[in-house]
N, C-alpha and C positions, 0 to 999 in steps of 0.2 A: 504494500500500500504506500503512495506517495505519501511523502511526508506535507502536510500542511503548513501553508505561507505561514513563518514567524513573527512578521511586523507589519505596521502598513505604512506606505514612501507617498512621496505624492507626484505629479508629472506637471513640466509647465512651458507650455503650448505659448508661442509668442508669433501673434500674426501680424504684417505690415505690409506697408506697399502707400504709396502717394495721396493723400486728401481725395477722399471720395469713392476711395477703390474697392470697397463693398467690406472692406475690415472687419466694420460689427455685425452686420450683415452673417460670414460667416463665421463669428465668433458667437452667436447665437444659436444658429444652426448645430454649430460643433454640441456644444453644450447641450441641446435637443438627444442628440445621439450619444452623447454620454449617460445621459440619466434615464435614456428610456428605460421602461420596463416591460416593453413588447416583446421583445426578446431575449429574457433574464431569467431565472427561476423570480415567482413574490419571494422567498427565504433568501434570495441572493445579497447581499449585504452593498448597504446603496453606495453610489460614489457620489460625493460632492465635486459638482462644476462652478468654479467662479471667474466671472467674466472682471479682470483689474484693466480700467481705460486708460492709456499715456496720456489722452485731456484731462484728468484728475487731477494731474499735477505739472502744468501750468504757475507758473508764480503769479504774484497778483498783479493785475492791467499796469499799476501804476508804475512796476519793477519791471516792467520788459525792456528788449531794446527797441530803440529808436531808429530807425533808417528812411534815408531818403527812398519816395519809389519813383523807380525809372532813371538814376539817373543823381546824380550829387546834388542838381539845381532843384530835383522834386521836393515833393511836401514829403516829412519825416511822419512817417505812420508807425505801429508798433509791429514790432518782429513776431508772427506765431509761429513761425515753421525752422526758428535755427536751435540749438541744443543750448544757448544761452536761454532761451526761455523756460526752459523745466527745470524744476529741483531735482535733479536724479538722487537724491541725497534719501529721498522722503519715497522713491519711486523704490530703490532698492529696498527699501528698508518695508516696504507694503507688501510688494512682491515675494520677501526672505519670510513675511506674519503669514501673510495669506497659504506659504507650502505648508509652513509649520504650527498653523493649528487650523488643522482641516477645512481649508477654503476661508476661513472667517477677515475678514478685513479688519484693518484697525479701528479702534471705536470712535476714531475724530476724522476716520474718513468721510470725505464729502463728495459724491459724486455726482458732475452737471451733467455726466452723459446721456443721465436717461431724462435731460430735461431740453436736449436738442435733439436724439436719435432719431430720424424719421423709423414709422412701424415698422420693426422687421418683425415677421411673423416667426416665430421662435420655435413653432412644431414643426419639426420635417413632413410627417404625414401632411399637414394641411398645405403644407407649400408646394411639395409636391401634385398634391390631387388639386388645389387650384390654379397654380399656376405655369403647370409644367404638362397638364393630366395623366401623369402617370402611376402608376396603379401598385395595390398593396407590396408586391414583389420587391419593384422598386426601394421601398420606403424601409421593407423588412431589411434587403441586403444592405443599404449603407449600414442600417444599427448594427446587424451581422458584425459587419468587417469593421467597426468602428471596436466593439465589446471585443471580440476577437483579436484584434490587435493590443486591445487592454489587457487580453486574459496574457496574452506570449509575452508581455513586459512581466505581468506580476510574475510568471513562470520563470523569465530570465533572472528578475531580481529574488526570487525565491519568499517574496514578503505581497500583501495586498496590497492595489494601489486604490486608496480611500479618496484621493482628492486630487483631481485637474484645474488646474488655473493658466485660461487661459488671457494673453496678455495683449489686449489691442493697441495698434499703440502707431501715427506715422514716424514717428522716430524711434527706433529700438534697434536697427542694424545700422544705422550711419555712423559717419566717420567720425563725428564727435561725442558719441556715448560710449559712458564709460563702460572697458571689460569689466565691470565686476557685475554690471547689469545685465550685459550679453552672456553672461557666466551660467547666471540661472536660469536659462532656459531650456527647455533639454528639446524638444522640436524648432526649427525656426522656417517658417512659412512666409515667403516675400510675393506679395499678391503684384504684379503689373497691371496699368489700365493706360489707354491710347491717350492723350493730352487731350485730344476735344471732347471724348467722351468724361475726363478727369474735370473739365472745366466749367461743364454743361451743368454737371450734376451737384459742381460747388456753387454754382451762378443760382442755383435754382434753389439754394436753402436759405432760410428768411433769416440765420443769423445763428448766434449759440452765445448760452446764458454764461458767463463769466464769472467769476471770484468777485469782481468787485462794480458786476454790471453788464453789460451785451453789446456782443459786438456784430458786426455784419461791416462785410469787405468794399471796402472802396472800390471806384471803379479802378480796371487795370492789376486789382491785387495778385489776383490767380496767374498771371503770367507774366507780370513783373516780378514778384516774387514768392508767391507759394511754389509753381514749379523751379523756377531754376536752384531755389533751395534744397527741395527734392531731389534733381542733379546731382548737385552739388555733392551733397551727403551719401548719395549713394553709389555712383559712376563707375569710383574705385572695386565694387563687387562684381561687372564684369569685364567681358574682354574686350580692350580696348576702348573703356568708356562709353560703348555701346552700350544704351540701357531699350534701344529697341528691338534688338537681336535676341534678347532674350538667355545669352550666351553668360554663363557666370563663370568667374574666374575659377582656378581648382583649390585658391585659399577658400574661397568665398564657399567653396563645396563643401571642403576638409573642413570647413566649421562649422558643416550641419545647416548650411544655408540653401533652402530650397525656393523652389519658383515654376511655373507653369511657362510652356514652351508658349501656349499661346497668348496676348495681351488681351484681346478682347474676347474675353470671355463671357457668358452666361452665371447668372448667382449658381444654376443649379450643374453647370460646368464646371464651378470653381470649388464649388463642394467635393462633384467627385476627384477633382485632381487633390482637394486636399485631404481625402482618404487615402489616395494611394501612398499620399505621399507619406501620411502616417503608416500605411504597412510599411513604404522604404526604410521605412526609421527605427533602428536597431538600440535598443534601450539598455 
């Protein structure tokens, strides 16, 4: 008779990719198929999924930087998208609570994501059967291969694994976050989306509630500098600094950095590349 897991570990799922690129979207989803129980024994002993947002931690409006847009002569707007604007100090330190006591967040955390998130529909079944129509099979196999992938980690690590925390976040693999935040991630999922469809989808949001009040983007922000920030920060991850090509470097690989060959993808395309890409993923 096997011997039975000793302890329970936890796993932590870190998803990214450029402003608007369906991040929570499937950070939701994931979390759907972590906890179902369609496919589990009831006596199966549950797993805690928590979803921790990199807009959480954000410093306050008044501490951000300052930069001209467009240009030295432009109006100096505030920076969201460089690694000077987040506390990673409070991020790491969220991130290291939430492994280590079964998904639970700190108790001063504050979270505005669920106060800008357009509805993502959070059950796979329902997402599937409305807007994909595709049918029970479907809906069964992702959880399948989702739990099945959970079962071959607890089996490798020889201990249960109680708690997923996954990490949304557009800055988590760029060039100025600190290793000891990219340390604790043990999957890393890098979502691509095409700039005009990136741009449309930030155009089209009425704004997001802040620390110290709401903002909503000037004209020109998204392509003065939300993308080229997004460049910036990330370029170095493939070859060549092609971040259209889709082609990532072999550091970028060797540290667990994954990405979908295609950029314009489907929510329910991006889903399944990001199951495979958790079977690829050797724990």
């Amino acid at each position: 008779m096997a011997t039975p897991p000793s302890s329970n570990s936890a796993i932590c799922i870190a998803i990214s990719g450029p402003s608007s690129s369906g991040k929570t979207s499937l950070s939701r989803l994931l979390r759907a198929a972590f906890t179902s129980r369609s496919t589990t024994s009831p006596t199966a002993p549950p797993v805690t999924c928590t979803i921790l947002h990199g807009d959480d931690f954000y410093l306050p409006d008044s501490q951000l930087p300052l930069v001209p847009l467009g240009g030295p002569d432009g109006e100096k707007v505030q920076d969201w998208d460089c690694p000077e604007a987040l506390d990673f100090s409070r991020f790491l330190s969220s991130v290291r609570h939430a492994k280590s006591q079964g998904g639970r967040l700190p108790d001063d955390h504050v979270s505005y994501e669920q106060t800008h998130a357009v509805g993502v529909e959070e059950s796979i079944a329902r997402f599937l059967a409305a807007d994909t129509g595709a049918g029970t099979d479907k809906i069964v196999e992702l959880e399948k291969r989702v739990l099945a992938w959970l079962g071959g980690v607890e089996a490798a690590r020889g201990c249960v694994v109680d708690t997923v925390v996954i990490v949304d976040g557009f800055l988590l693999f760029g060039a100025g976050v600190p290793e000891a935040l990219q340390a604790e991630f043990d999957v890393k999922l890098m979502i691509r989306t095409p700039y005009e469809k990136a741009k449309k989808r930030r155009e089209d949001r009425e704004g997001y509630t802040t620390m110290e009040g709401f903002w909503h983007d000037p004209p020109g922000y998204f392509e003065l500098l939300v993308w080229p920030a997004y460049v910036k920060q990330h370029s170095y991850l493939f070859q060549g600094g092609d971040m259209e090509s889709g082609i990532l470097t072999s550091a970028a690989l060797d540290r667990g950095i994954r990405t979908p060959r295609a950029a314009d993808q489907t929510l329910l395309e991006t889903l399944e590349w990001a199951v495979s890409a958790l079977e690829d993923t050797k724990l």
